[in-house]
Backbone bond lengths (Angstrom), bond angles and torsions (degrees), N, CA, C in turn:
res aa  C-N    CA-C-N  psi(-1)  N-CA   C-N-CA  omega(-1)  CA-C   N-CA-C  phi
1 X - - - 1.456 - - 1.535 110.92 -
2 X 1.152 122.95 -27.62 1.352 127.17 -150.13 1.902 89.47 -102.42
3 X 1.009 119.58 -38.31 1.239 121.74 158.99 1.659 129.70 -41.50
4 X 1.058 81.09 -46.90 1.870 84.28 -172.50 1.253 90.55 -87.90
5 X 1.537 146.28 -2.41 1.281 120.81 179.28 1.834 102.43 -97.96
6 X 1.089 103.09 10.10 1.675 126.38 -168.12 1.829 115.53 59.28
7 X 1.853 108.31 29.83 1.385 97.21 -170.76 2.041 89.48 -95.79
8 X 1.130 119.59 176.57 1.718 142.38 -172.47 1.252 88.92 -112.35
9 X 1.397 110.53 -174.91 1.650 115.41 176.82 1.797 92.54 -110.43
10 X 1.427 114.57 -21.22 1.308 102.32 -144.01 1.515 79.90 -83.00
11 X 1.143 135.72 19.22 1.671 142.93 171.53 1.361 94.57 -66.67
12 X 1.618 123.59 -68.35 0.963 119.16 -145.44 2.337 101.42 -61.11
13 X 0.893 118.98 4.68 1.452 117.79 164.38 1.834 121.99 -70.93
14 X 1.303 101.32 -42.32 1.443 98.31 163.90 1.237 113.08 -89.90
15 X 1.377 137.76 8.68 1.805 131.91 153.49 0.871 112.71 -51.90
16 X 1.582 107.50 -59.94 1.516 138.73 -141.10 2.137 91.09 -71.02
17 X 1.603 104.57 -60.01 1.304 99.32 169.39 1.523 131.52 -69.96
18 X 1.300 120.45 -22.37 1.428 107.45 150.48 1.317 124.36 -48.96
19 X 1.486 106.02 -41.08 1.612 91.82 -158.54 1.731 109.70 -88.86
20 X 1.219 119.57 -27.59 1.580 114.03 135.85 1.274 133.53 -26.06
21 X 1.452 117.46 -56.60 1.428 116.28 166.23 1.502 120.37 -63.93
22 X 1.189 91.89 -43.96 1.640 91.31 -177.15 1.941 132.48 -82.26
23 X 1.417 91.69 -30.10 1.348 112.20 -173.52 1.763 90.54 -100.17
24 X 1.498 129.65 -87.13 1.489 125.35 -141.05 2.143 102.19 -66.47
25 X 1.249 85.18 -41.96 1.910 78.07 -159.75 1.458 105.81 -77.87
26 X 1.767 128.27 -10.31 0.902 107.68 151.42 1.796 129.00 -60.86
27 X 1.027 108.43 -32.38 1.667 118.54 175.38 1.463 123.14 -74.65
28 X 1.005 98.69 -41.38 1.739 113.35 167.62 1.436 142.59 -107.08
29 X 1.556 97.55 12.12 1.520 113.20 159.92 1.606 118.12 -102.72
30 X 1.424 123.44 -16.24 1.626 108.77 169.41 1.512 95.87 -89.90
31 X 1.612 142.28 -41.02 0.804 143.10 -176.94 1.575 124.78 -6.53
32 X 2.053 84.72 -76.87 1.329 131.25 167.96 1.621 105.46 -35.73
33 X 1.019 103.07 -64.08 1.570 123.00 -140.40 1.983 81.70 -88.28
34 X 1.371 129.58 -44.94 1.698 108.50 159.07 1.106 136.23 -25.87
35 X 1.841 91.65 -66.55 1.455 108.36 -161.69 1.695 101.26 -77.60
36 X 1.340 134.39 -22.38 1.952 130.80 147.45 1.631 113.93 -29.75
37 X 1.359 93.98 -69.73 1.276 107.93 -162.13 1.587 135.89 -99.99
38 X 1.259 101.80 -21.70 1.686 121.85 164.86 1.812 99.78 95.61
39 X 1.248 118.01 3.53 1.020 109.54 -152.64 1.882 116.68 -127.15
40 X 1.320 117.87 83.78 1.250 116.68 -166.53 1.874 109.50 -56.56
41 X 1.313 113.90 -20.29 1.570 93.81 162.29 1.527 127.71 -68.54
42 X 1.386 98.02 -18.14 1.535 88.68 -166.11 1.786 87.46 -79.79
43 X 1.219 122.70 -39.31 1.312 122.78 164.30 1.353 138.43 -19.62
44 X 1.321 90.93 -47.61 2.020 97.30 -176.42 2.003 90.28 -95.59
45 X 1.530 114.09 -19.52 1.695 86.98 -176.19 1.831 89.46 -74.03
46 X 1.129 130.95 -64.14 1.551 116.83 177.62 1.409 127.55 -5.75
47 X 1.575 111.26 -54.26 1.043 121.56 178.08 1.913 125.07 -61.52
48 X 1.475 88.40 -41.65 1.513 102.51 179.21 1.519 100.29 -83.57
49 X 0.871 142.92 -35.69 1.606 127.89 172.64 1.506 108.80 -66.99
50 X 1.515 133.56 -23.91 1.664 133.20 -174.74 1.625 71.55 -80.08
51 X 1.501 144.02 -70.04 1.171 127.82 -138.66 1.542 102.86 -75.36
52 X 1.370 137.28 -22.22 1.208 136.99 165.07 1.641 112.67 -59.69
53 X 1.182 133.77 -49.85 1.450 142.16 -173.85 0.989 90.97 -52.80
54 X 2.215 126.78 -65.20 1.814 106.70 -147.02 1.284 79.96 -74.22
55 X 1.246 149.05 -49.54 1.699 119.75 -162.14 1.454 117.38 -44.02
56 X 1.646 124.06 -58.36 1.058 149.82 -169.71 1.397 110.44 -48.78
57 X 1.849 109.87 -43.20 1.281 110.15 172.92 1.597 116.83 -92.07
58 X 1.214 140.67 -22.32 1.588 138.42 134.84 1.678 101.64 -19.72
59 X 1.528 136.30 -62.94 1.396 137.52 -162.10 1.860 96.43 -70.63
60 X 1.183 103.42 -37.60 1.663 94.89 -160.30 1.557 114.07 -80.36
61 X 1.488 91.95 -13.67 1.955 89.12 -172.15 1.618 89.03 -95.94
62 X 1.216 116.29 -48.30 2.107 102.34 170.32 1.494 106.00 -51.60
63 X 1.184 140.71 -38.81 1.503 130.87 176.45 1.822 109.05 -49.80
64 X 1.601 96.37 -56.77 1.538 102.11 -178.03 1.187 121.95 -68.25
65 X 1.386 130.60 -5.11 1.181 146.78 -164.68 1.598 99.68 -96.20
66 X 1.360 92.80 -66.94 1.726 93.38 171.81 1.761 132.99 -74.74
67 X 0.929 106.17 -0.07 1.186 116.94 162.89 1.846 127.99 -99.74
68 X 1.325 92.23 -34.63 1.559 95.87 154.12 1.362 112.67 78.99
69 X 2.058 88.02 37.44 1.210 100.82 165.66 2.058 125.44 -80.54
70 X 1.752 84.80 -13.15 1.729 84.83 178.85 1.179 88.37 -147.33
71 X 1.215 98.53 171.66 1.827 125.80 -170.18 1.707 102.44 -66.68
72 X 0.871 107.55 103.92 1.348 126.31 167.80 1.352 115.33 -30.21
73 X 1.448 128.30 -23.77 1.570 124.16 -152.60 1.774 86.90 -108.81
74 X 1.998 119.41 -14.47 1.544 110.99 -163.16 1.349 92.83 -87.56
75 X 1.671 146.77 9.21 1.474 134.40 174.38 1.342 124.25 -152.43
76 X 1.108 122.87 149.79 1.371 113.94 -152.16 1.545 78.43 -141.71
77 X 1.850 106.21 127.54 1.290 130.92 172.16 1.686 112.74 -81.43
């Protein structure tokens, strides 16, 4: 089945980490970071600095990519 829809299995590895990124650490990173500190601001800046990094690191591996500081074939944008 999974064939004719043209998906691999070894797909299901970047699901599995999307949906971690997308689904668990949003839920369980202010959580965490409340019940530490008592403090839902410090909470949402947590959040906005994890959401600043994956952007930040999306920009830095296309920087290195195009500049040709590393082998092109070790990262995938």
């Amino acid at each position: 089945m999974l064939k004719k829809l043209g998906l691999e299995g070894w797909f299901a590895a970047h699901f599995a980490y999307g949906i971690v990124q997308i689904v668990f650490i949003p839920m369980l990173m202010p959580s965490f970071i409340l019940a530490r500190t008592g403090s839902a601001t410090q909470a949402g800046l947590a959040m906005a600095v994890f959401g600043m990094l994956v952007l930040l690191r999306r920009l830095l591996v296309r920087w290195l990519i195009n500049s040709k500081l590393t082998d092109m074939h070790s990262y995938s944008v």
